[in-house]
BAKEZA-490543 format. One line per 5 residues: their letters; for each residue y, x, z of C-alpha. Coordinates in steps of 0.001 Angstrom, whole numbers, always signed. Each point is the difference from the previous one (the first is absolute). Example, Ala and Ser with C-alpha at 12.3 -4.5 7.8 and 13.67 -1.06 7.14 Angstrom:
<atoms>
AS> -4500:+12300:+7800; +3440:+1370:-660
</atoms>
This chain:
<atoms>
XXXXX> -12689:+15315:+61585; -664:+3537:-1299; -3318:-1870:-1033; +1231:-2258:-2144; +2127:+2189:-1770
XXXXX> -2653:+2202:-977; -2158:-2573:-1217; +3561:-863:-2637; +542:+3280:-860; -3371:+394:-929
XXXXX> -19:-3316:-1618; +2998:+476:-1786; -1343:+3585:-992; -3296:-1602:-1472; +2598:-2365:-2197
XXXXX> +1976:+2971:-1324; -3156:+1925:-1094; -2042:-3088:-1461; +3498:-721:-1807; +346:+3415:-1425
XXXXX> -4314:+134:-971; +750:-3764:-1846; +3232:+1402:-1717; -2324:+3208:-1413; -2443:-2340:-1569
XXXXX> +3139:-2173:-1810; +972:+3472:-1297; -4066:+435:-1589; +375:-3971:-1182; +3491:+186:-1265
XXXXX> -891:+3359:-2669; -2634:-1907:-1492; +2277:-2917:-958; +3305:+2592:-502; -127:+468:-3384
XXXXX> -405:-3720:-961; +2864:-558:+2109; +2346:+3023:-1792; -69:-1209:-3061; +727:-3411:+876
XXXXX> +3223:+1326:+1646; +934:+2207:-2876; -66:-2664:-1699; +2053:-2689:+2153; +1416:+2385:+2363
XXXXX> -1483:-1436:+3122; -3477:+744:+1271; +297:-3646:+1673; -2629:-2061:-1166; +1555:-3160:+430
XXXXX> -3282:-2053:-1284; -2248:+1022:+3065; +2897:+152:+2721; +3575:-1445:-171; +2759:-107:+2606
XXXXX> +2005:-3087:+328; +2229:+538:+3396; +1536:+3214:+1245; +1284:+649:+3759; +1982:+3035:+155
XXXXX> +1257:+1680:+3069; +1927:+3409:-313; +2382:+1984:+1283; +2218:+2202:-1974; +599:+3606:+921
XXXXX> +2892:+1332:-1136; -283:+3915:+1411; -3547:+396:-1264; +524:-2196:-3146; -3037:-2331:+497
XXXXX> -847:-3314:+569; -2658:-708:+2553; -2030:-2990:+1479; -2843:-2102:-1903; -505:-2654:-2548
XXXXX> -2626:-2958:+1111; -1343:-1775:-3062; -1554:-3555:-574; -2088:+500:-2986; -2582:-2240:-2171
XXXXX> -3515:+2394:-224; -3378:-427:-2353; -718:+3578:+732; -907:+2953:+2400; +3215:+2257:-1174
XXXXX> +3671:-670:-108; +1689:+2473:-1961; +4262:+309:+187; +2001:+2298:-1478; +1791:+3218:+2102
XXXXX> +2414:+2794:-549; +143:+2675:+2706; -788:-2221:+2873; -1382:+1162:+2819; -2234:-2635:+1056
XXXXX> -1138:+61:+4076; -2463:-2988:+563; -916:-3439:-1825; -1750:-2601:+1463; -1464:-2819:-1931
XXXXX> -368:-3170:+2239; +1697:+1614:+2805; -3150:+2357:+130; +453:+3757:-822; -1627:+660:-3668
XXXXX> -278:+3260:-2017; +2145:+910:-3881; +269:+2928:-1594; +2009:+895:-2970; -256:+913:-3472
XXXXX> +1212:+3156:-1498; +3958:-71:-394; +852:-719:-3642; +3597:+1255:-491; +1408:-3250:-1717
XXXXX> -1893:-2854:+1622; -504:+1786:+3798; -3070:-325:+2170; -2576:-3147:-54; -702:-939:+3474
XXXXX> -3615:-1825:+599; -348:-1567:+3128; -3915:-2062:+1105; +594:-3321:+94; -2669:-2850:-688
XXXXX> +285:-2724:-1612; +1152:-2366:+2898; +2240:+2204:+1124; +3847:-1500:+713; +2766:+2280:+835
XXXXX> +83:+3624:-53; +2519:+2448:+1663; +1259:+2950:-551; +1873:+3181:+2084; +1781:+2412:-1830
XXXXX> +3142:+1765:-821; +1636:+860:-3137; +622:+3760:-1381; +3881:+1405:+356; -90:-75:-3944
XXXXX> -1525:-2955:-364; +1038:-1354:-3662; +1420:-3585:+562; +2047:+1456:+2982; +3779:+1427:-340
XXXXX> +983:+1407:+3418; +3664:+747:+36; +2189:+1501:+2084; +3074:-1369:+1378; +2378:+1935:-1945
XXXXX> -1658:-789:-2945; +1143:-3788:+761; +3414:-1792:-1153; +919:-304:+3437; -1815:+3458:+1614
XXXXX> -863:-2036:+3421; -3544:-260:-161; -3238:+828:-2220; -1439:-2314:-2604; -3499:-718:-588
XXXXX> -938:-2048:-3089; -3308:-443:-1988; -1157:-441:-3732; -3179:-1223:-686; +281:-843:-3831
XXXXX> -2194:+1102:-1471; -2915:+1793:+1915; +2143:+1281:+3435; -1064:-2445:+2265; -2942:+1809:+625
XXXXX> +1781:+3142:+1460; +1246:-2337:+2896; -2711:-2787:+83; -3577:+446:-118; +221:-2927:-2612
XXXXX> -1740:-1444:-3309; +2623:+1021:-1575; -378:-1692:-3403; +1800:-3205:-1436; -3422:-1913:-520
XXXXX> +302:-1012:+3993; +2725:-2081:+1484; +112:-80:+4001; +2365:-1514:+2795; +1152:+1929:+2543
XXXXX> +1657:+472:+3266; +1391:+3501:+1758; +1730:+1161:+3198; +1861:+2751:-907; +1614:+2878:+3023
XXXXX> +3030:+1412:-1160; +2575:+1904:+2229; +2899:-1649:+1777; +3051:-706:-2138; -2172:-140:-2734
XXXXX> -1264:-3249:-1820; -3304:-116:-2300; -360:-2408:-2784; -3279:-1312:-2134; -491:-1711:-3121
XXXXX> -981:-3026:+2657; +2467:-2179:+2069; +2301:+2499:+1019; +2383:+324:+3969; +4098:-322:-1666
XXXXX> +1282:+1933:+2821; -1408:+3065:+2259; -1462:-925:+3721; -218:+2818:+3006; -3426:+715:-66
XXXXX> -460:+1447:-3592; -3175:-2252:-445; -371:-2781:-3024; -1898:-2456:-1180; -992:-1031:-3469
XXXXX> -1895:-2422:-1598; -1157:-616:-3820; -966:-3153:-416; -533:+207:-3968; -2652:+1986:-1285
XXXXX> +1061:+3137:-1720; -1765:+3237:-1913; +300:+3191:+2132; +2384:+2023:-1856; +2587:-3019:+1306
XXXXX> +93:+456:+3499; +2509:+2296:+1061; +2135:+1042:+3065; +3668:+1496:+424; +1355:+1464:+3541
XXXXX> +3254:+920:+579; +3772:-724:+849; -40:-3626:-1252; +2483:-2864:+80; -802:-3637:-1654
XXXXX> +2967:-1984:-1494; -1399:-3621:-1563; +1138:-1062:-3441; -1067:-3528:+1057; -3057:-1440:+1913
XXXXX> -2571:+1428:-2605; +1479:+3202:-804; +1675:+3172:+1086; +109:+3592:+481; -1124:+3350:+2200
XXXXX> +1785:+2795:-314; +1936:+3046:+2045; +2652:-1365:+1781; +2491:+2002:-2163; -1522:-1029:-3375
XXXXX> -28:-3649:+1020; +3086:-1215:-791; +70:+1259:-3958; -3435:-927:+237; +436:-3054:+538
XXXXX> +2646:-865:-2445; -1941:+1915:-2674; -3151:-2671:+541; +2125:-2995:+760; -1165:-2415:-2844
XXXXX> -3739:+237:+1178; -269:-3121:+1093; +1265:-1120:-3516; -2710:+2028:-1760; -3042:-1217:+2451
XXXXX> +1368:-4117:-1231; +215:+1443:-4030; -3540:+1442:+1036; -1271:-3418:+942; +1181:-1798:-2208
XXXXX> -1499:+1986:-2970; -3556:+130:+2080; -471:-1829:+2786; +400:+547:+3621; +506:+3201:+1765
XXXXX> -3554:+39:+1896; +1043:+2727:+2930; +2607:-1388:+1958; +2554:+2292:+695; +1619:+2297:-2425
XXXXX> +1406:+3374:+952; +1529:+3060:-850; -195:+3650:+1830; +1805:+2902:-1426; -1783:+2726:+137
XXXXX> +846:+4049:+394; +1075:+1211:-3694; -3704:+2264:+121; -1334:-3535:-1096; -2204:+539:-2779
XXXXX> +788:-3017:-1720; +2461:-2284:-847; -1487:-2844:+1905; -3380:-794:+2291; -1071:-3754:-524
XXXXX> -1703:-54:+2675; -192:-3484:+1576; +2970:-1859:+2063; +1461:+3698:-223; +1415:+1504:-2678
XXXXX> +431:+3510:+466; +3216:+1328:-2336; +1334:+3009:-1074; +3433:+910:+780; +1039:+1284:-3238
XXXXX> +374:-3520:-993; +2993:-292:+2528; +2720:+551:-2624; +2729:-2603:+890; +197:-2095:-3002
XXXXX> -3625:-2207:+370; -793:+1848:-3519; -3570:+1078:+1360; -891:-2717:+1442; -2857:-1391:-2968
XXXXX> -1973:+2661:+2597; -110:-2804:+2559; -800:-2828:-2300; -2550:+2466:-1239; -1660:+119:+3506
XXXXX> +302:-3747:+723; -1842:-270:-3194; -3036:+1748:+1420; +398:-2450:+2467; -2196:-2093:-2821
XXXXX> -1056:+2508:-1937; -2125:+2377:+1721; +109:-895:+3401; -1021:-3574:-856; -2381:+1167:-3097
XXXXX> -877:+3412:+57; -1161:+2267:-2173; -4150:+365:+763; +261:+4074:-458; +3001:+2285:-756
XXXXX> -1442:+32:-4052; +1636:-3512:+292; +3462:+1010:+1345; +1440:-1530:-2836; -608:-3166:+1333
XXXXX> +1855:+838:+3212; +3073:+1246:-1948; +367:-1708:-3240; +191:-3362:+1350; +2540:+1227:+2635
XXXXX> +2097:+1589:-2447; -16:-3351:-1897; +552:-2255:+2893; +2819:+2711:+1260; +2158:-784:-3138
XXXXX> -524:-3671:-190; +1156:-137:+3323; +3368:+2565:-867; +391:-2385:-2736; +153:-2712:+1759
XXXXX> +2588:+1100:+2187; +1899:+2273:-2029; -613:-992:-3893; -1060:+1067:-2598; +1911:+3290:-671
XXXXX> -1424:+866:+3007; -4081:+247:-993; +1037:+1307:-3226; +1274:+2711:+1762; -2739:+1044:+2254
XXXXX> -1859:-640:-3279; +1896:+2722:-1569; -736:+2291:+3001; -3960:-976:+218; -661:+1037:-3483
XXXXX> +2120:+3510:+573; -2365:+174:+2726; -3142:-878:-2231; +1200:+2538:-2717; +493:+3281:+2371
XXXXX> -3506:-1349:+1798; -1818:-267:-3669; +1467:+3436:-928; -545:+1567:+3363; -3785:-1047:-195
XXXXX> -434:+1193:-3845; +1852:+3494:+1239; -2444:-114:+2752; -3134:-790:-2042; -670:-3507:+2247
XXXXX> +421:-2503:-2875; -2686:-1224:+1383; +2237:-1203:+2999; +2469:-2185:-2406; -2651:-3295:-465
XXXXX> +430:-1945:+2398; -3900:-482:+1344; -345:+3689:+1351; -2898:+2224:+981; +511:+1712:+3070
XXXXX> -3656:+1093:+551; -64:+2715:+2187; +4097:+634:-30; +2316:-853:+2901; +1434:-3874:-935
XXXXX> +3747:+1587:+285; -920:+1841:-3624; +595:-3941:-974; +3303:-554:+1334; +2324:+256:-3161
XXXXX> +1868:-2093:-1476; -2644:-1471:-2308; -1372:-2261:+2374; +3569:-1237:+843; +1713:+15:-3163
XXXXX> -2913:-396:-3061; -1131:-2535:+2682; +3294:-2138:+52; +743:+74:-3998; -3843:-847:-363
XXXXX> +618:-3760:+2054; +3555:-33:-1661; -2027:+6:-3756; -1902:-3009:+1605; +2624:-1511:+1029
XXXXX> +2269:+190:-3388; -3117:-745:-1785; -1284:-3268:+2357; +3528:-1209:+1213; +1573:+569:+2895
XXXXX> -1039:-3824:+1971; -3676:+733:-1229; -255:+3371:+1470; +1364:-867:+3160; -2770:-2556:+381
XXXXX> -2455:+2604:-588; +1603:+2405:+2438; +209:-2858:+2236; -4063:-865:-132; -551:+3809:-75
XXXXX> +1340:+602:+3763; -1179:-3456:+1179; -3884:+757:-1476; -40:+3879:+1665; +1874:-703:+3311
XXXXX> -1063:+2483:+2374; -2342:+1389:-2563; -169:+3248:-2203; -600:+57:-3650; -1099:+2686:-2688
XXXXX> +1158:+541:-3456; -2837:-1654:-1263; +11:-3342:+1915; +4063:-381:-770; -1118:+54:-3703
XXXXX> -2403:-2557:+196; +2488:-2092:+2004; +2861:+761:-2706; -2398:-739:-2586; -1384:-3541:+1308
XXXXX> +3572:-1521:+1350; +2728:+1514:-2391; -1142:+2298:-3378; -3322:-1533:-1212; -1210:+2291:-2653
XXXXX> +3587:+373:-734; +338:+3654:-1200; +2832:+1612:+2267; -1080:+4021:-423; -2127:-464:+3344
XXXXX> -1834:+3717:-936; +3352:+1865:-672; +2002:-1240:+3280; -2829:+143:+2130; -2556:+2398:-1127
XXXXX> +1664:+2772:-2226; +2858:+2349:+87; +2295:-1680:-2323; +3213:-1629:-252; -971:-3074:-1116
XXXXX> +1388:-2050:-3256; +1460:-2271:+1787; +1621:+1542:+2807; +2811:-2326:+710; +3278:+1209:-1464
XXXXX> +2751:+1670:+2232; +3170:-2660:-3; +3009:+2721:+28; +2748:-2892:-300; +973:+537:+3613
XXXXX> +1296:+3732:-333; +2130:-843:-3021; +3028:+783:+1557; -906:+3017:+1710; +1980:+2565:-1924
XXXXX> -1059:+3330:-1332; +1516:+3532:+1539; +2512:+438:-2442; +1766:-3199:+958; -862:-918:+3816
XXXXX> +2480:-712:+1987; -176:+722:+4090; +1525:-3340:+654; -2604:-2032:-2217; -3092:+1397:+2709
XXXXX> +1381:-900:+3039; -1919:-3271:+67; -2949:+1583:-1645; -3412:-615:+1380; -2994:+2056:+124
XXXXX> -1703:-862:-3055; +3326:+743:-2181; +609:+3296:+1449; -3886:+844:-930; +665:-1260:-3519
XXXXX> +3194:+1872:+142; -1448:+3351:+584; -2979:-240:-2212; +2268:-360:-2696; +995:+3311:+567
XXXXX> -3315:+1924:-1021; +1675:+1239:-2820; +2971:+1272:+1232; +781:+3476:+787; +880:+2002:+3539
XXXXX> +3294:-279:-640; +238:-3604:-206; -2760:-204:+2958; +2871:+1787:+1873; +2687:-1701:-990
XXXXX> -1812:-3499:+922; -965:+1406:+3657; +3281:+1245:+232; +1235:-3541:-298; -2841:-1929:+1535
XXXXX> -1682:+2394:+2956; -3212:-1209:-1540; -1475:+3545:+1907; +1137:-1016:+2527; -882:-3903:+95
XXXXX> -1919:-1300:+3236; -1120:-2969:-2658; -4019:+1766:+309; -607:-2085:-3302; +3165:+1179:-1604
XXXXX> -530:+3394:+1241; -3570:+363:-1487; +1095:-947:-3463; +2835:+2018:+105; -2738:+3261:+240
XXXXX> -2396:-987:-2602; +3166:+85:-2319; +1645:+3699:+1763; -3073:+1799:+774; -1828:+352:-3368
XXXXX> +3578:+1356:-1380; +305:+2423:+3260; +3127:-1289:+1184; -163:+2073:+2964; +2628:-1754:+2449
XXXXX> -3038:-2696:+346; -2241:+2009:+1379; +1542:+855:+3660; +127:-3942:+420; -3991:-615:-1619
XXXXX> -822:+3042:+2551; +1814:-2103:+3180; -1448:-3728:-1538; -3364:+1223:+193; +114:+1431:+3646
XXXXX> +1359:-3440:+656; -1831:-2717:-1272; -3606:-71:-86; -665:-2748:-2850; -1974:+276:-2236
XXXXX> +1183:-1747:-2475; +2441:+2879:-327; -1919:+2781:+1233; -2092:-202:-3239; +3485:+306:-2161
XXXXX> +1591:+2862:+988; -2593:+2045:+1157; -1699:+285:-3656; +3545:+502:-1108; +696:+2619:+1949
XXXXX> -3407:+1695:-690; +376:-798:-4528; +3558:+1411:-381; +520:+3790:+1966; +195:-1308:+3500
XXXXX> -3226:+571:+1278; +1270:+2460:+3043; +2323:-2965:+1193; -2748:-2143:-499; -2482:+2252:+1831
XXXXX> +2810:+474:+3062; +821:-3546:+574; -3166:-1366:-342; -1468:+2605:+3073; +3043:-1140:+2332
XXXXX> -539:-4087:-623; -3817:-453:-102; -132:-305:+3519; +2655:-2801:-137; -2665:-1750:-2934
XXXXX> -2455:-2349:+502; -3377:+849:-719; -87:-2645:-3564; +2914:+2008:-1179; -1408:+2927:+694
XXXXX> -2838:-704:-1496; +2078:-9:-3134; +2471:+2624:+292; -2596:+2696:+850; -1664:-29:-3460
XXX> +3348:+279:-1204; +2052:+2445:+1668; -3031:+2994:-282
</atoms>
């Protein structure tokens, strides 16, 4: 007996050695091809190589550690190979073994690049099948947001949730983490008891005893869609195709906030065609979210701040649906594209609010998308990044989250609204119509949606292609702003309390911006009357500062100071903080900025940090 397990130790020895020799020649192989492969990724922000070596299927199997904030297991990939290296894209990981064909194999990594991570290459050959992976993620690993109970609505348990848009998948997957590949997948996922874990997959609606679930993706996806939640989590059903997670506390308002999703998912298919995922849900997440809403597939991850009582937010979740089309169905082939991704959706969002709610409501939203495009345009002229206002963008060796601004959302919408006044309404459909049926489960660049616009809708039609798409302008024909639906809101002088009490969001914003003119005396007087300081309307709220701040009406500021060590979204984040920092209050800025970046996600920090210096 003592024989035998000599003989495999000194077997298994021989193994570890010849494994660590082979993995010293990779690291001699891999500098010779290095800088090839670095300038690829500065360019597409992925050292994945997608031509030579291409996942299609993913197996996942982790468990989540809430004490040492990690997640820990291994990823087994099936993969298609015409080459002798498959390189993926990693953030902090620390990787244990890989075997490729079940057999141990050597990989080495590249130096770490501080946007775009680590490129792992691993030895494969070209008839290799499946290759798997141990490792664990870092405590600060950038898709992650550990928090702790109290830092939850109802201060129970932890929460767990990831964001992988744009390049963050890579800090918790050894991944290709790039749009141009679209993969199925499947994951077991080890969660403690009383807590339940949920995937952008086919998802458990209630929590079982032994903290283990099961997912499955049966649609392809790009990487920076999957994504997984863990927390306290109840499921309530809107009907058989829809419904929502959230905190057993927040589910009931919840629930009557997102009530008419089932309306918008039929106003959605009848516009476009049918919903290709299945199920449609909702999870509300922690209010550190970094966003308004995650599209991410069969699971819409939502912001709280939306939760406001009166359904006046709600274009956020027709806005996610859209992507349901747009984006997740054709997506955009690299983040220079992400106009693609968001334009469209913007579009499709308002059809789909007009449908159900008119047409005062899109011209409203209209009104607040171009405010948005105006502060982005001057923000980025401030900030010398006109570059960053046409829609095609260069990223080249920048983190993709320098291109999340408006522009993409909001030049992107009025841009397919010019086609559409120009080319009717029935015509344009058709085109939108052929455009998601010809890239279904595809992506698409800037250049190959022109040639498709070109050959089944403009011709040689001129339409100021160059200006929208290529230069910094405001184009000619920008659609005009319809203000007919804010006629009878009524100026300072002559409001009346009793005329807002059915006001909705959109009139209060047109309200206060009507009040840049005004001085602190009036600003007092109408917060006197209206609590606008005060409001819990995050929307409302933010408006109500870029109108105070700039005129130092200092009563704001104690409630800017408690927002922002609140809620983590962006969206916001990138207001008041540059407000703060332009008009004398760059201590409170300073202050409150040190006590919530820990609450922040890593993409709003990424933002806030080159403001707040």
């Amino acid at each position: 007996m003592r024989t035998k397990n000599i003989i495999a130790l000194f077997t298994l020895l021989l193994i570890i050695f010849s494994c660590k020799e082979k993995k010293a020649k990779n690291e001699e192989v891999n500098s010779e091809i290095k800088e090839e492969i670095i300038q690829f990724s500065k360019k597409n922000h992925t050292y994945a190589q997608v031509d030579s070596a291409k996942i299609t299927h993913m197996d996942l199997n982790l468990t989540v550690d809430f004490d040492q904030h990690i997640l820990k297991g291994k990823v087994f990939y099936t993969i298609e190979s015409q080459s002798e290296n498959l390189f993926l894209d990693t953030y902090d990981l620390k990787v244990d073994s890989v075997l490729v064909d079940g057999q141990l194999t050597s990989f080495s990594f590249s130096k770490k690049d501080e946007n775009l991570g680590q490129g792992l290459a691993i030895d494969i050959t070209p008839e290799t099948k499946n290759v798997t992976i141990f490792y664990e993620t870092s405590p600060s690993a950038e898709a992650l947001q550990w928090l702790k109970s109290e830092q939850t609505a109802d201060k129970k348990f932890p929460f767990l949730y990831t964001q992988g848009q744009s390049i963050y998948t890579r800090s918790w997957i050894p991944i290709q983490d790039t749009p141009q590949i679209r993969l199925t997948y499947e994951a077991k996922i080890k969660v403690p008891e009383g807590m339940m874990a949920v995937m952008s997959a086919e998802n458990p609606k209630e929590k079982n005893t032994s903290g283990e679930y099961h997912f499955k993706m049966r649609q392809p996806i790009p990487p920076y869609l999957i994504a997984l939640a863990a927390g306290d989590l109840a499921y309530k059903a809107f009907d058989s195709m829809s419904g929502i997670y959230a905190e057993p506390s927040t589910l009931p308002a919840a629930y009557d906030e997102f009530l008419e999703t089932p309306k918008m998912i039929q106003a959605a298919e009848k516009l476009y065609g049918a919903y290709a995922w299945g199920q449609y849900d909702l999870i509300v997440m922690p209010p550190s979210f970094p966003f308004g809403g995650m599209e991410n597939p069969r699971l819409t991850f939502v912001t709280p701040t939306v939760i406001v009582g009166d359904r006046s937010l709600t274009s956020l979740i027709a806005h996610e649906l859209a992507h349901s089309w747009s984006g997740n169905l054709v997506t955009n082939a690299t983040w220079d594209d992400f106009w693609l991704n968001e334009g469209f959706t913007v579009y499709f969002e308002r059809r789909i609010m007009e449908d159900l709610y008119g047409k005062d409501a899109k011209e409203m939203l209209e009104y607040k998308g171009k405010l948005d495009y105006d502060r982005s345009v001057d923000y980025l002229t401030k900030n010398d990044r006109k570059q960053d206002i046409q829609l095609k963008l260069n990223l080249e060796g920048r983190h993709p989250d320098e291109g999340v601004t408006d522009i993409p959302y909001e030049k992107g919408y009025f841009f397919l609204k010019m086609l559409e006044e120009k080319y009717g309404r029935d015509k344009f459909d058709l085109f939108i119509n052929s455009y998601f049926s010809k890239y279904r489960f595809k992506t698409i660049d800037t250049d190959t949606f022109i040639t498709y616009l070109k050959e089944n809708l403009i011709g040689k039609d001129p339409v100021l292609l160059e200006n929208w798409i290529f230069t910094d302008e405001t184009p000619a024909n920008f659609p005009e702003i319809k203000m007919d639906v804010f006629t009878n809101i009524p100026n300072v002088k002559e409001v009346d309390p009793n005329q807002t009490i059915n006001w909705n969001t959109q009139q209060w914003i047109y309200f206060i911006q009507s009040l840049k003119n005004e001085d602190i005396e009036t600003l007092l007087l109408v917060d006197e009357l209206f609590h606008l300081s005060e409001s819990k309307n995050a929307e409302i709220f933010s408006a109500w500062t870029e109108i105070t701040i700039p005129k130092k009406y200092d009563k704001v500021i104690p409630y800017v100071e408690d927002f922002l060590q609140r809620v983590g979204r962006t969206k916001f984040l990138e207001v008041m903080y540059p407000l703060l920092m332009e008009n004398g209050y760059e201590k409170e800025a300073r202050e409150t900025y040190g006590k919530a970046r820990p609450m922040y996600h890593a993409a709003s920090v990424g933002v806030i940090d080159k403001i707040v210096t």
